[in-house]
C-alpha positions as CSV (number, residue, x, y, z in Angstrom):
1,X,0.0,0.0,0.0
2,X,2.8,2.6,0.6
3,X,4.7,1.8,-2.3
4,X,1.6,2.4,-4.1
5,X,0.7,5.3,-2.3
6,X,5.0,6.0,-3.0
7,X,4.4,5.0,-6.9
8,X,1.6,7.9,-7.6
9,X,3.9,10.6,-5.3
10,X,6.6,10.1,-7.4
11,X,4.3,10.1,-11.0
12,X,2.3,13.0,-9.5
13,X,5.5,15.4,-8.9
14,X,7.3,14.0,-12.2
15,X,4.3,15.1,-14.3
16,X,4.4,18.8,-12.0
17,X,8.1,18.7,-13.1
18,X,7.4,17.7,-16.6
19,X,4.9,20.9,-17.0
20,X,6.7,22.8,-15.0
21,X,9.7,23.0,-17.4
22,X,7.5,22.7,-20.7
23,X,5.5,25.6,-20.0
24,X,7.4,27.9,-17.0
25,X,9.7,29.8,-19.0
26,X,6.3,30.8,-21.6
27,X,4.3,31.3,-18.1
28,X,7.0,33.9,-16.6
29,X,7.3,35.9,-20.2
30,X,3.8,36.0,-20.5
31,X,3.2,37.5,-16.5
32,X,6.7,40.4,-17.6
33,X,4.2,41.8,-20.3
34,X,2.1,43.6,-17.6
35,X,4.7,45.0,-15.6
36,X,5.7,48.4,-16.0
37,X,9.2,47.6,-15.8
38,X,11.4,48.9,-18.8
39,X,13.3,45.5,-18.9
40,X,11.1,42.0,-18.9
41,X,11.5,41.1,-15.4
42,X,8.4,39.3,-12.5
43,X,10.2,40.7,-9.4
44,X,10.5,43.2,-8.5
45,X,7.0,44.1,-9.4
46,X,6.5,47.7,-10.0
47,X,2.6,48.2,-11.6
48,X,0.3,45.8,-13.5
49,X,0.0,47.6,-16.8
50,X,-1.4,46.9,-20.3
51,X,0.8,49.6,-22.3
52,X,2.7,47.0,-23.8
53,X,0.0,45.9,-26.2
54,X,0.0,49.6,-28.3
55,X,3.3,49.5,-28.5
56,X,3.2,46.6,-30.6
57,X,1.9,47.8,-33.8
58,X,4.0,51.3,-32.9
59,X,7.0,49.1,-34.1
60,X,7.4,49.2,-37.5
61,X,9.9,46.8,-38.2
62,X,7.9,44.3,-35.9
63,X,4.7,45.2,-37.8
64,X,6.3,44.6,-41.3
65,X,8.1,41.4,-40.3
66,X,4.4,40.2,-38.9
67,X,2.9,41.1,-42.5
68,X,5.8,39.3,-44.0
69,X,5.4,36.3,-42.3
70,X,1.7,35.9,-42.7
71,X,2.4,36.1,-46.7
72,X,5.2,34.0,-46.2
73,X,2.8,31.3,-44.3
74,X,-0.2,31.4,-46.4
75,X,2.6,30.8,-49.5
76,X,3.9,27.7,-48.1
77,X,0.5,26.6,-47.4
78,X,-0.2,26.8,-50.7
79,X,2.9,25.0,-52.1
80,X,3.6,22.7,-49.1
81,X,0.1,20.9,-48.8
82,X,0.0,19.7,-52.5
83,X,3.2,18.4,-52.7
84,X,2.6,16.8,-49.4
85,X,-0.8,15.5,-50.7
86,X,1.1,14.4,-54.0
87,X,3.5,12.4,-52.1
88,X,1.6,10.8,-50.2
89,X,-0.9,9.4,-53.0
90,X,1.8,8.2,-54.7
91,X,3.4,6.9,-52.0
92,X,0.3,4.5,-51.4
93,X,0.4,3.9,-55.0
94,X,3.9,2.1,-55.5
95,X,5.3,-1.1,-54.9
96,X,7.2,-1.9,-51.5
97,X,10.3,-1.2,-52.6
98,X,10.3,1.6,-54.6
99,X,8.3,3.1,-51.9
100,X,11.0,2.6,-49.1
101,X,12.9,4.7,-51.7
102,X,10.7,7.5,-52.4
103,X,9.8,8.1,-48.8
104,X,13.7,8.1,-47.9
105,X,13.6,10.8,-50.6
106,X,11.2,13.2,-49.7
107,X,12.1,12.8,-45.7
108,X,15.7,13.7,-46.5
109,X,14.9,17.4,-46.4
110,X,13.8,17.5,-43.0
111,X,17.4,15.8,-42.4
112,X,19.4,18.8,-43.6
113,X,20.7,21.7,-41.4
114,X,18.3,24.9,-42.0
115,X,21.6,26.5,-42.5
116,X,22.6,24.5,-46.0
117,X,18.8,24.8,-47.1
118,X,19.1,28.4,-47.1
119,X,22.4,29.4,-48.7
120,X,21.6,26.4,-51.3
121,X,18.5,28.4,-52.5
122,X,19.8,31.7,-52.6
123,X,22.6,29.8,-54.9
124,X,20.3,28.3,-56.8
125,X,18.1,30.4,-58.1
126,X,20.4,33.4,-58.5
127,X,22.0,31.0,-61.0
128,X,18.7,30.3,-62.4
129,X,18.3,33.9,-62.6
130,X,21.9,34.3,-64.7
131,X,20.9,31.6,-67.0
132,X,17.4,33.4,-68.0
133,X,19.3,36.6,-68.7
134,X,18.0,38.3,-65.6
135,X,21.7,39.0,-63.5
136,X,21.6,41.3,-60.8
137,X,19.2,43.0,-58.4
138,X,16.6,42.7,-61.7
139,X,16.1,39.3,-61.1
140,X,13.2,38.4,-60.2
141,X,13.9,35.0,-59.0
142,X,16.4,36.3,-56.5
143,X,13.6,38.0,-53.6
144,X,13.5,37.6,-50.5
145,X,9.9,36.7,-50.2
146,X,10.0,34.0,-53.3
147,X,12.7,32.4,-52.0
148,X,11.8,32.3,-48.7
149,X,8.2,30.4,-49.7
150,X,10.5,28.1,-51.6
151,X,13.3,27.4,-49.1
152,X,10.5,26.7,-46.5
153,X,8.0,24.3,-48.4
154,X,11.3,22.0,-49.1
155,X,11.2,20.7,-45.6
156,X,8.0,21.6,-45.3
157,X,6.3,19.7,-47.4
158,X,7.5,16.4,-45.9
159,X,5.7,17.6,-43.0
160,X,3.0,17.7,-44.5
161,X,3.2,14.5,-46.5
162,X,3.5,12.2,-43.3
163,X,0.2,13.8,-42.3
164,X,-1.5,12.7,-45.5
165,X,0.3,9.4,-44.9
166,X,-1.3,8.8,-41.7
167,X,-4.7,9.6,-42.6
168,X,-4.7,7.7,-45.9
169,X,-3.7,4.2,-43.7
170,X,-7.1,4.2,-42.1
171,X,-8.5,4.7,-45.9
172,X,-10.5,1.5,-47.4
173,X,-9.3,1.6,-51.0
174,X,-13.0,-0.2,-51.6
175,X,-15.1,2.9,-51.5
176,X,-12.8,4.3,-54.4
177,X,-13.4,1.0,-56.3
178,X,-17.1,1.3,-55.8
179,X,-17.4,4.8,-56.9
180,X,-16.1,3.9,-60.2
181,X,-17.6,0.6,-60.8
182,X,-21.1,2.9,-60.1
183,X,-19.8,5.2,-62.9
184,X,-17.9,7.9,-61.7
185,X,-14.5,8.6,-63.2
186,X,-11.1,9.0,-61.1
187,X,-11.4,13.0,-60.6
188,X,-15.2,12.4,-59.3
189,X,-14.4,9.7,-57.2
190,X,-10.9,11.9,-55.9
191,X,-13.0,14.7,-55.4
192,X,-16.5,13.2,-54.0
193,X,-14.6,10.2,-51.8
194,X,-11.2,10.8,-51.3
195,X,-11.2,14.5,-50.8
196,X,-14.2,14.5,-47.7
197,X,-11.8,11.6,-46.2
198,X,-8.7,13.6,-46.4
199,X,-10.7,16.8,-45.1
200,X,-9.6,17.0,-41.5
201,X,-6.1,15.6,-42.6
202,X,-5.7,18.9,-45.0
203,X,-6.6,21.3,-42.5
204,X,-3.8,19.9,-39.8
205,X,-1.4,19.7,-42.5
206,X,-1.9,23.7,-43.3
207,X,-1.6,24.7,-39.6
208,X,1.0,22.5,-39.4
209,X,2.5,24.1,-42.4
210,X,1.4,27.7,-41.2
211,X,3.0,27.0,-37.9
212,X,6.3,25.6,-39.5
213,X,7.3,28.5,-41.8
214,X,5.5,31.6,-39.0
215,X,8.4,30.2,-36.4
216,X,11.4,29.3,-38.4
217,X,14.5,31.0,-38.8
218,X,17.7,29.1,-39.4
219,X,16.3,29.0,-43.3
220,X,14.9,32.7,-43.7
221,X,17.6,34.4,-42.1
222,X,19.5,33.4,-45.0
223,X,16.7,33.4,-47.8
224,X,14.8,36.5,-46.9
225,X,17.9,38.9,-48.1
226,X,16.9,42.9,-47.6
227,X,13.5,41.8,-45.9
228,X,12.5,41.1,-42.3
229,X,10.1,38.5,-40.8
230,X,9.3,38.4,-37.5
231,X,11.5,36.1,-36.1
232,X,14.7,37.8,-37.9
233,X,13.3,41.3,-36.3
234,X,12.9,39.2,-32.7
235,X,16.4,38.1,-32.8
236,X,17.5,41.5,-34.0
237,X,16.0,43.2,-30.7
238,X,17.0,40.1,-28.3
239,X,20.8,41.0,-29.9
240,X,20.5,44.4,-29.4
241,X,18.0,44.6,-25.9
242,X,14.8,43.7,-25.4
243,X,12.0,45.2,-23.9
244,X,8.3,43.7,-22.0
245,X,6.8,44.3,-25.7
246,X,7.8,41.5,-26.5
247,X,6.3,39.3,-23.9
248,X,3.7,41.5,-24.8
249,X,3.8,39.7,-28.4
250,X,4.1,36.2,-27.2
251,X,0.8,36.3,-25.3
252,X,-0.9,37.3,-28.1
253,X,0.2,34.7,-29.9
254,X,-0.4,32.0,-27.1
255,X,-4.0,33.2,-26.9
256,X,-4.8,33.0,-30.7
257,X,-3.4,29.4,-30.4
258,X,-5.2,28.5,-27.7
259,X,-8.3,30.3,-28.7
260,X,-8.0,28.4,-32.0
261,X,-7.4,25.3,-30.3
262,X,-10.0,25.5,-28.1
263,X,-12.9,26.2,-31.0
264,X,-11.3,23.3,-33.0
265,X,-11.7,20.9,-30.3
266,X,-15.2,21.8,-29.8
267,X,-16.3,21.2,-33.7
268,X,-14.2,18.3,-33.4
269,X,-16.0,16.7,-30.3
270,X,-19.2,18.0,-31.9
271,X,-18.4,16.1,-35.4
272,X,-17.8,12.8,-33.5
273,X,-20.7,12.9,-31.6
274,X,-22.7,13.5,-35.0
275,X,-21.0,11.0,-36.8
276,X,-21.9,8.3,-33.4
277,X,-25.7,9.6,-33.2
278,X,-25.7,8.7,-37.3
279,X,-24.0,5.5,-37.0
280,X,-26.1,4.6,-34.3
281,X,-29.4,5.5,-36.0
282,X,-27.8,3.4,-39.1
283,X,-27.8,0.3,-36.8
284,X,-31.5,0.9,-35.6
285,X,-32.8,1.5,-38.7
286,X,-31.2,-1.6,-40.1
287,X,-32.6,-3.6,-37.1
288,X,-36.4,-2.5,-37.5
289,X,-36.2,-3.0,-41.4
290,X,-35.1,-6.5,-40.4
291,X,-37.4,-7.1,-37.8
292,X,-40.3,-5.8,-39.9
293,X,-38.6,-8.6,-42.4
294,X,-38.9,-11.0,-40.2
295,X,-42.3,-9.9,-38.8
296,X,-43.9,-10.5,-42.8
297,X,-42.4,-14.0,-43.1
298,X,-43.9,-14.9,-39.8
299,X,-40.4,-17.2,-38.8
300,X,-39.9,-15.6,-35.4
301,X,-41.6,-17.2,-32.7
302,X,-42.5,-14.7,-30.0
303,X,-44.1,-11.7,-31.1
304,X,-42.0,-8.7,-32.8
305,X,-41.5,-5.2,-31.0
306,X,-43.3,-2.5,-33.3
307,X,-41.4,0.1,-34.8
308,X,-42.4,2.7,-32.5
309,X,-40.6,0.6,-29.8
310,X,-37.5,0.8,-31.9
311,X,-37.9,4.5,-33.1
312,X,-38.0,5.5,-29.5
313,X,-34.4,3.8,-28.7
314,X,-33.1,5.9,-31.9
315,X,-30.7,8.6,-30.3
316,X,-32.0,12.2,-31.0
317,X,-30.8,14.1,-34.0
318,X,-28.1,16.2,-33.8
319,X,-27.4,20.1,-33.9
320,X,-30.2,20.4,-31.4
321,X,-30.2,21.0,-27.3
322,X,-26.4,21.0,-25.5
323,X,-24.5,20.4,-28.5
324,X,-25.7,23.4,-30.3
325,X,-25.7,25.5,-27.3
326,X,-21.7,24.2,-26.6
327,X,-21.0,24.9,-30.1
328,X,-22.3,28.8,-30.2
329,X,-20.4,29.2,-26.6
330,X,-17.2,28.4,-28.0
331,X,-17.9,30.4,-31.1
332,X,-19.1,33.8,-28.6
333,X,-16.1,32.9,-26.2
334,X,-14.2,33.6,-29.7
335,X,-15.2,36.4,-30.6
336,X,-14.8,37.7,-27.0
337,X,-11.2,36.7,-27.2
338,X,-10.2,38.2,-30.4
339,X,-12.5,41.7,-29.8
340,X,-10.1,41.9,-26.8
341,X,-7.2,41.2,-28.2
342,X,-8.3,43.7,-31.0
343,X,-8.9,46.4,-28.9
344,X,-5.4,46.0,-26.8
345,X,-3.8,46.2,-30.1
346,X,-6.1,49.2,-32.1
347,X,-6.4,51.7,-29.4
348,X,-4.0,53.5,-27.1
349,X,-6.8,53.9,-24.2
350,X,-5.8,51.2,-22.0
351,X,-4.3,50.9,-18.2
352,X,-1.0,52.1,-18.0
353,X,-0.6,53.0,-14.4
354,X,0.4,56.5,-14.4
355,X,-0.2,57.0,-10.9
356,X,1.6,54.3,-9.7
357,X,4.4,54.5,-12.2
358,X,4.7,57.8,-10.3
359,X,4.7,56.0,-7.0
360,X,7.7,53.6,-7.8
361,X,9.6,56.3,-9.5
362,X,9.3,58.6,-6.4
363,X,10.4,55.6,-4.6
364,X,13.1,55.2,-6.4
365,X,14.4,58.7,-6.5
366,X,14.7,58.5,-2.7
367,X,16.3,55.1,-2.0
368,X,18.7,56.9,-4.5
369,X,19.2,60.1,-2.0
370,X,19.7,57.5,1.0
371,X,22.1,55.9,-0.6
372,X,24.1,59.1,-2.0
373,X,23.9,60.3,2.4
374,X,25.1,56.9,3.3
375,X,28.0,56.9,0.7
376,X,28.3,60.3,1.9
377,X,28.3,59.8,5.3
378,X,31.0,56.8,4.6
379,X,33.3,59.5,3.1
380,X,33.6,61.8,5.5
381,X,34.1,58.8,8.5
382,X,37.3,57.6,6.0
383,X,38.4,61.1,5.8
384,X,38.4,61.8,9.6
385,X,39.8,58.6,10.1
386,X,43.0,59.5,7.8
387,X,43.3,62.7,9.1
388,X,43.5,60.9,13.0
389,X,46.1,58.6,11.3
390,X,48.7,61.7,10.3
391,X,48.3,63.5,13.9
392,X,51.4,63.0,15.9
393,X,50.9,60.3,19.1
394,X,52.2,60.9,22.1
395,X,54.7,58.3,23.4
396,X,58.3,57.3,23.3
397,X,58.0,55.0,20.1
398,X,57.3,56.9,16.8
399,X,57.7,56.3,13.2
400,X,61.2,56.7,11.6
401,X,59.8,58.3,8.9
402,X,58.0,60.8,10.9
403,X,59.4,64.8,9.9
404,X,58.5,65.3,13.4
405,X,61.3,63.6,14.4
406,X,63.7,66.2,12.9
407,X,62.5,68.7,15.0
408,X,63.1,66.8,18.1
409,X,66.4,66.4,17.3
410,X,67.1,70.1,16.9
411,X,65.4,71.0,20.5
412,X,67.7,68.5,21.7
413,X,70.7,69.7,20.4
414,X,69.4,72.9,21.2
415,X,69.3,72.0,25.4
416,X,72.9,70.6,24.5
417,X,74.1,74.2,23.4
418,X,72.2,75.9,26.6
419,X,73.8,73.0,28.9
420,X,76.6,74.5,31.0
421,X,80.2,74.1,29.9
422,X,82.6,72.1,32.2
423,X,84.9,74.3,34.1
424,X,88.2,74.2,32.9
425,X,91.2,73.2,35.1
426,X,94.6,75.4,36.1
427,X,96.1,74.5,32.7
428,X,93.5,75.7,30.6
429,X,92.0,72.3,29.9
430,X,88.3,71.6,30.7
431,X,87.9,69.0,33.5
432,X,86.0,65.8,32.6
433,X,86.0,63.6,35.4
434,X,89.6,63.8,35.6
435,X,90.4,62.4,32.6
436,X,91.4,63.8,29.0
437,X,89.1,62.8,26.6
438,X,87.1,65.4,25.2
439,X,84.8,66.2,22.3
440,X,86.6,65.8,18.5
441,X,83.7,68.6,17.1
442,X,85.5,71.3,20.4
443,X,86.6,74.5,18.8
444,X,89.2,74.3,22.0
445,X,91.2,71.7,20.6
446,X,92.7,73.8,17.8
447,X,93.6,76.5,20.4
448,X,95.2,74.4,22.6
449,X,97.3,72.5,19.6
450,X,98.6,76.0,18.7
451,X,99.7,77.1,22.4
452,X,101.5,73.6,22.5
């Protein structure tokens, strides 16, 4: 029982630690783009603000590298799905070993460095341009938009083919054959059998694609040339300093996603629960028109249920009651979401905190005059304290290199000079104990040498 108990501790706090570091550094950017703090920072907090959210679209290099990558998106859409779609038909089409080889060939893009994609196309169709007679900045072929689209849908595009290829395994190739043995030829039975099937396949294969070339970089920063997307004008600012705008981006774009997520999985649950309510009325019906069968041959022995018994077990049809409701909220919650995030970005009359902007500046300015009086304060105490160090101390034991200690030596030799002389004996030599030794430096001596 404990390890048990031990066993769903340990998956419980792996999972928090899983989340934790999937979605904690996009959690703590998204709380920096309402604080009022010039750098992207959660503590310290100065003011919840929203004035991050203009200053988006006052950006113009960020607004034209947005615009730039939505055209680039929606052109890789429209180049990477068909091929994908291509590729995958055919794929299904060939034999086993010619397919091991053509799906080793169109996953080998996704194999090669972003790096090698990008200078390759900008090589190849300048040349392409040369060879057409177009050299030069007149080529047409060599723009940063063009080859962008192209660089992307080469990796792309296998993407988007393993998509179709996992849709099209669950595909009974039976319906196809039945189309055309009732008469329909290959593009009728493509687009009235195949295409429905492949529907929800083809719509995750263009966000997919969408997604792919709105976040990439390692290929456009080489293929866009002159131009900017928005990820080559993100890493521009994160080179040169940053500021909470673009948190401020990223939880736009986290909203749309999950805003867009949200909706899709409500038409999706919606669809399924159609598509059971149908199947289920199928098997009903197909048990009452037996039963009614059986009831006109008579070869059942106890008596038949009528077919109001068995139209009352039929489920109710759909688009009515909870579904429908569930399916309008998401739709209104929708809306709701992207009026809001419509009106952060259009209109400069949102909070911004003045007043307590003003607060944590006025704040600021005064820890800034405590700290000037306490370094202040610190000066002066060093400064009395070296001036205490160069004032003489009293006491017998003093520094050799004091000049003080110059000037005791001349008051000494000073007291020396006003000492009394020694009286001098009867034959005009000074007395010193009785004995002859006198001082070298005398002027005496020289008299006394000359009387001699």
């Amino acid at each position: 029982m404990k390890s048990h108990h031990m066993m769903k501790l340990m998956i419980g706090f792996y999972i928090v630690l899983f989340f934790g570091y999937l979605f904690g550094p996009l959690i703590i950017m998204s709380i920096t783009a309402f604080n009022s703090s010039d750098f992207p920072r959660v503590s310290p907090w100065d003011c919840f603000t929203l004035e991050w959210f203009p200053e988006l679209r006052q950006d113009r290099f960020l607004v034209e590298g947005f615009q730039n990558s939505l055209v680039i998106g929606a052109g890789v859409i429209a180049l990477a799905v068909p091929i994908g779609l291509a590729g995958a038909l055919l794929l299904t089409q060939l034999g086993r070993r010619a397919r091991s080889g053509f799906y080793t060939l169109m996953i080998s893009p996704i194999l090669v460095p972003g790096v090698v994609l990008g200078i390759s196309t900008i090589i190849f169709w300048r040349r392409m341009g040369e060879m057409i007679g177009v050299p030069g900045e007149d080529n047409f072929l060599y723009e940063g938009i063009f080859m962008t689209i192209l660089g992307q849908s080469t990796f792309i595009s296998a993407f988007t083919m393993l998509v179709f290829v996992a849709r099209l395994q669950r595909f009974d190739p039976a319906q196809e054959e039945a189309a055309l043995d009732l008469g329909a030829t290959k593009p009728q039975a493509f687009r009235k059998v195949l295409l429905p099937f492949l529907k929800p396949a083809i719509g995750s294969a263009a966000v997919l694609a969408f997604l792919a070339s709105f976040e990439n970089y390692n290929t456009t920063v080489f293929t866009i040339l002159q131009d900017k997307t928005l990820t080559t004008v993100l890493a521009s600012k994160v080179r040169y300093g940053i500021d909470p705008s673009i948190s401020a981006l990223a939880v736009l774009i986290v909203s749309l996603t999950l805003v867009a997520a949200f909706v899709y999985e409500v038409l999706r649950r919606r669809e399924q629960k159609e598509a059971r309510e149908i199947e289920a009325r199928a098997r009903a019906a197909e048990r009452l028109e037996m039963q009614e069968v059986a009831q006109g041959e008579g070869g059942e022995d106890g008596p038949a249920r009528s077919a109001a018994e068995i139209r009352a077990e039929l489920p109710a049809a759909s688009g009515k009651g909870f579904t429908l409701q569930a399916h309008h909220l998401a739709i209104v919650l929708a809306l709701i979401a992207v009026a809001g995030i419509a009106k952060l970005m259009l209109t400069d009359d949102v909070y911004a905190a003045t007043a307590c902007k003003e607060e944590i500046r006025q704040e600021k300015l005064e820890r800034q005059q405590e700290l000037l009086e306490k370094q202040r304060q610190l000066m002066q105490e060093r400064q009395q304290q070296e001036q205490g160090e160069k004032a003489p101390r009293s006491g017998d034991y003093q520094s050799i290199f004091d000049p003080g200690n110059l000037q005791g030596d001349g008051e000494e030799g000073s007291d020396a000079e006003q000492a009394p002389e020694a009286p001098a004996t009867s034959d005009g030599q000074s007395s010193n104990d009785g004995k002859d030794y006198q001082s070298i430096f005398d002027p005496g001596n020289l008299q006394s040498e000359e009387g001699n």
